[in-house]
N, C-alpha and C positions, 0 to 999 in steps of 0.2 A: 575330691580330686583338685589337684590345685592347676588354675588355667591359667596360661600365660597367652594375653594376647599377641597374634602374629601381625596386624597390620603396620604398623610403625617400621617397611623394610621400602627401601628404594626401588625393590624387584618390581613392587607394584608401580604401576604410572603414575596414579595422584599420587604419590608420593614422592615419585621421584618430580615429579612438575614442583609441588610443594616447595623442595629442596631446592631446586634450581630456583623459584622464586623467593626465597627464602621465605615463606609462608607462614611464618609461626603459627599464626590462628588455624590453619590446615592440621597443623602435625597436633597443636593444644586441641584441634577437636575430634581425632580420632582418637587422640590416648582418654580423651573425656568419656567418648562413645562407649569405648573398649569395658573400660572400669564400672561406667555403671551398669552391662549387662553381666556382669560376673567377673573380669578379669582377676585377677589377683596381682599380677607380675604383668607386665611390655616389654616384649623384646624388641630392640633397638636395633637396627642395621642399613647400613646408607645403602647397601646393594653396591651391583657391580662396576657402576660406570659412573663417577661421583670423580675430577680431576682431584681432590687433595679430600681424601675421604677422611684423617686426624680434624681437618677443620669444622668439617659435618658434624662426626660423633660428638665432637664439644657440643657444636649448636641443636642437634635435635636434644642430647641431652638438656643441655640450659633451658631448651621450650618448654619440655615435659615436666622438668623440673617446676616448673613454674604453678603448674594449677595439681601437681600431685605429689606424693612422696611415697607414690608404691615402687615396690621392688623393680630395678630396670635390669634385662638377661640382655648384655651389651653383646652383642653381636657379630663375629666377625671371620675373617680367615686370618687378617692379621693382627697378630698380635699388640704390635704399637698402636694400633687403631682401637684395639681396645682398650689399651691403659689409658691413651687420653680420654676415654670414656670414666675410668676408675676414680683419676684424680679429681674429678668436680664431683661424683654420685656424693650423694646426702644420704640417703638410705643403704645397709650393705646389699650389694647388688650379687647379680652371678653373671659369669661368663661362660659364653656360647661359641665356641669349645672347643675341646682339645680330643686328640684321638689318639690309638695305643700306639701310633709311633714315637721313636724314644726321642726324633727334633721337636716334635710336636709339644710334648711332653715336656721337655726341658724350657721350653718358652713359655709354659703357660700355668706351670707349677710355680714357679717365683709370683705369679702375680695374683695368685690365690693366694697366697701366703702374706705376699707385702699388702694386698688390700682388705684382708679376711674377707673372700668370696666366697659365692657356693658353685660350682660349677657341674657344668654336662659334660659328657664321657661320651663320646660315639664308638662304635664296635666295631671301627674300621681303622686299616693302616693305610702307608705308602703302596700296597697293592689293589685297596678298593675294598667295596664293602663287599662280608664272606654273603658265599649263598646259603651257607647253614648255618642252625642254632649252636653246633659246638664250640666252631670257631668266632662265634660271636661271643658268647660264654670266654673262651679264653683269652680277647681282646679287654672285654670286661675285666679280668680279672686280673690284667696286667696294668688296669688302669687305677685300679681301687690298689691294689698293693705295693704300688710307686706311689701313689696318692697320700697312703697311710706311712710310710715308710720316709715320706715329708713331713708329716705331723698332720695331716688334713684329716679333719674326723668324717666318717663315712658316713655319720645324717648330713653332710652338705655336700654329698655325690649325688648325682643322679645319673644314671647309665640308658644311653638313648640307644636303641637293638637297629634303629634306621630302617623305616618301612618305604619299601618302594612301590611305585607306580602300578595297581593290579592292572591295568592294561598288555601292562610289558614284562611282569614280573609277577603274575597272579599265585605263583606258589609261599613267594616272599612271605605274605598276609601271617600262614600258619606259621610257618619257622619264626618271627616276629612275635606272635601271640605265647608260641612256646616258650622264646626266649626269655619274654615277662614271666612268665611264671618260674619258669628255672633258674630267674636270675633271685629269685626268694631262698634259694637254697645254696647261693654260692658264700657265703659268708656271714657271719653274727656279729652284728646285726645286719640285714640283710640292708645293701641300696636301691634307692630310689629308683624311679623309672621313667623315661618320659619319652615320646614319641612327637616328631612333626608332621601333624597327624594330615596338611594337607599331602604331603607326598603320594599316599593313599593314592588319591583320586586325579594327580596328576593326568593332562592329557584326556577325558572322561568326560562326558558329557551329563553324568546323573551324580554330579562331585556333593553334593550337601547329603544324599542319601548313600552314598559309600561312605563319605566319614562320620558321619552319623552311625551306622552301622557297627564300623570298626571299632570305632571308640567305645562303645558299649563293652564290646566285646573284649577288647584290652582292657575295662574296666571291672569285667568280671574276673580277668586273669589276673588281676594284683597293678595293673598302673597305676603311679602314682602322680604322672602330671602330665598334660600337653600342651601344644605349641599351635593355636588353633583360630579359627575367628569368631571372637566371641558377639559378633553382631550376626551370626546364624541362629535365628532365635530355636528354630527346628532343633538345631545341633546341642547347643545351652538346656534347652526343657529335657534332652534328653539326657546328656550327662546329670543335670543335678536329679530326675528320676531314678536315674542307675545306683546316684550313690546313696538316694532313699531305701532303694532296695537290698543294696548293699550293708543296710543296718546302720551307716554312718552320718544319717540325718536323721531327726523325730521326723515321725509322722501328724502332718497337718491337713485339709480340706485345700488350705490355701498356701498349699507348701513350695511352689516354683517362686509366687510369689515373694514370702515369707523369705528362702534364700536370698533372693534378690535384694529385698531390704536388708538384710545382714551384711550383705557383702559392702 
């Protein structure tokens, strides 16, 4: 499963203090942290209260840039704020994203295209996110075929079903699990998948053992990435067990290990 770390967002405090100090060595030592328990990808987001957020995306970009060249999921609501993210990445990056509205849509297709990204798809419009699998399924589906209908090939979609809060939303979980799996059947080749997996546990007070949990279990149902923190070592030994079990790692004695060093 391919893990994107989530800490690199201004949501968070140290980070946002980081940013406001301009910290480099803060923000270089979480993307350090992230990478060597398994990340693959850092998503990048200045968060919501940042006065000239264009100037951020540059700079956390340039930090990270600095000690890594993995994949960065630039992050954002606005779309300008991500391109100036676009224009410096080193590495092709993806962006974090667009959803089946057709303004949405129109802003964030050009920039897939002008920077060959790979991007996420949320299952939501200008009404909010559905509370069933159907209409999730048909948000999907308007996203991947204005997607393809651009030229964007559909191994660099991934479609995010948006799991909420089980506290407030505890039926969500299953509609979510189903829609991973039913999204394997909406088109050939089927698209990726990928969940923010803390939303989960939102609000919750047992938050490493609900996404822990989850994630398995969307990992049994065909996920294909999430959005996650990979300094959960609980959470981390247990994804890379799953996808042991899932027949998609050899089998070793010292096999948590052994990924680790790979990665």
């Amino acid at each position: 499963m391919l893990v994107i770390g989530e800490l690199i967002n201004g949501m968070f405090k140290n980070v946002q203090e980081a940013i406001e100090k301009k910290d480099k060595a803060a923000i270089q030592g979480l993307a350090r942290k992230q990478i060597e328990q398994g990340a693959d990808m850092l998503d990048v987001n200045t968060g919501p209260y940042v006065k000239f957020p264009k100037d951020i995306m540059k700079w956390l970009v340039d930090s990270i840039q600095e000690v890594t060249d993995k994949t960065l999921v630039l992050d954002s609501t606005k779309s300008d704020v991500i391109e100036e993210g676009l224009k410096i990445v080193k590495s092709r990056a993806m962006i974090n994203s667009t959803n089946a509205d057709d303004e949405k849509l129109n802003s964030i297709i050009p920039l897939v295209k002008k920077y060959n990204t790979m991007l996420i798809g949320l299952t939501m419009d200008k009404k909010g996110i559905p509370r069933d699998r159907n209409a999730r399924l048909e948000h999907a589906a308007k996203i991947i075929t204005t997607c393809e209908s651009a030229g964007i090939d559909i191994k660099d979609i991934y479609i995010d079903p948006i799991i909420l809060p089980v506290n407030v939303a505890q039926q969500q979980a299953i509609e979510v699990l189903e829609s991973i799996r039913e999204l394997k059947a909406i088109c050939d080749p089927p698209p990726k998948t990928v969940v923010g997996l803390s939303n989960i546990s939102q609000g919750t007070n047992k938050r490493s053992i609900i996404n822990t949990c989850f994630l398995v279990m969307a990992m049994a149902n065909g996920l294909s990435a999430a959005i996650l923190d990979p300094l959960d070592k609980q959470l981390m030994d247990f994804a890379i067990t799953a996808d042991l079990l899932l027949n998609k790692n050899i089998y070793c004695d010292s096999f948590l290990d052994a990924y680790r060093k790979r990665k």
